[in-house]
N, C-alpha and C positions, 0 to 999 in steps of 0.2 A: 736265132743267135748263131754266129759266126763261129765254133770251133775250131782254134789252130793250136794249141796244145792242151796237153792234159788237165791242165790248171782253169783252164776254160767249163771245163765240162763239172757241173752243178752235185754231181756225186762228189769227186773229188773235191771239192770245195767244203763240204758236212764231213766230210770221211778226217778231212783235217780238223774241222771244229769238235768232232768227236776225241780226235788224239788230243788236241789240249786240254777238253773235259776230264777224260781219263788221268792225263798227269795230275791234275788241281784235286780231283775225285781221290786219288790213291797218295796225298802229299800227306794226309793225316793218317794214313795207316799204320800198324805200329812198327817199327825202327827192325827189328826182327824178320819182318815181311821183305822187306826191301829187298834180298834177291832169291823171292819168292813169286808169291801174288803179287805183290806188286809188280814185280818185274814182267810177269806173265802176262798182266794187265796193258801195260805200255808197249809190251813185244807186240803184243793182238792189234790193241789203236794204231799202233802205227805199221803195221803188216797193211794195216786195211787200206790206208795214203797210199804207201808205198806202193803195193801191187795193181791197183787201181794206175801210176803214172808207169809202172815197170817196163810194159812194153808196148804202151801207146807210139802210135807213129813210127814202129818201127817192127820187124815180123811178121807173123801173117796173121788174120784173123780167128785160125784155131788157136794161136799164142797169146793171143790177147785175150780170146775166149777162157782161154786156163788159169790164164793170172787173176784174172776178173772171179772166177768161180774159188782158188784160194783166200781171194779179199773175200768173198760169202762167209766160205768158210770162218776164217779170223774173224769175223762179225761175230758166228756161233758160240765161236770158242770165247770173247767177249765176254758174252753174254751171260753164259755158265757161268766165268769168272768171278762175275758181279755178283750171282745167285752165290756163291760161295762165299762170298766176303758178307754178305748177308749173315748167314748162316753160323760164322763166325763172329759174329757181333762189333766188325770193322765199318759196316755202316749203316745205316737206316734204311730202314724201307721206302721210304720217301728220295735215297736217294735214288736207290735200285733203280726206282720209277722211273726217277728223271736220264739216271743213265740209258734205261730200255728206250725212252722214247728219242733218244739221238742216235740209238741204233736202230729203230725204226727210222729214223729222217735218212740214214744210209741207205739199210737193208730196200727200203722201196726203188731210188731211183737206180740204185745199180741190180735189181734186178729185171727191170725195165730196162738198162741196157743191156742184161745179156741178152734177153726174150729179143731185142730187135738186131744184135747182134748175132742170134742164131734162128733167125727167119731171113 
């Protein structure tokens, strides 16, 4: 496959299908959360997009390398997130699941790009 922007590349593609999950995921949270969890939730989904295009095509490879390893990061912080709204009785375990396993569809191939961006 051809590469010429960010939008091309297959992480960033899940990384966005994850941010829409997240807003649909956290729309029935309760009214009170909203600039809370919730908000924490959406900042992270969409941390993970955003840093993933931030500074593709443009700076140098340790920059891109950085921003790439923030999106990780925001993936973790996610993650937690989710385990907390659990824990909270804001969602089911079943959805947890289904959120963890869209963070694993991220977490794999952008970590596979960093491993070949840092070899």
């Amino acid at each position: 496959m051809n590469i010429k922007t960010y939008q091309d590349l297959v992480v960033w593609q899940k990384a966005r299908i994850l941010a829409k999950a997240v807003y649909e995921h956290t729309a029935s949270f309760p009214a009170d959360e909203r600039f809370t969890l919730t908000s924490q939730m959406r900042r992270a989904s969409i941390g993970v997009v955003s840093n993933i295009a931030e500074d593709y095509g443009r700076g140098s490879q340790q920059d891109y390398l950085r921003f790439l390893r923030v999106a990780r990061g925001s993936l973790y912080e996610l993650e937690s997130q989710c385990i907390i709204a659990a824990d909270l009785g804001y969602t089911a375990e079943t959805a947890v699941t289904t959120m963890f396993r869209f963070i694993d569809d991220v977490a794999r191939p952008l970590s596979g790009l960093v491993r070949s961006l840092e070899a």
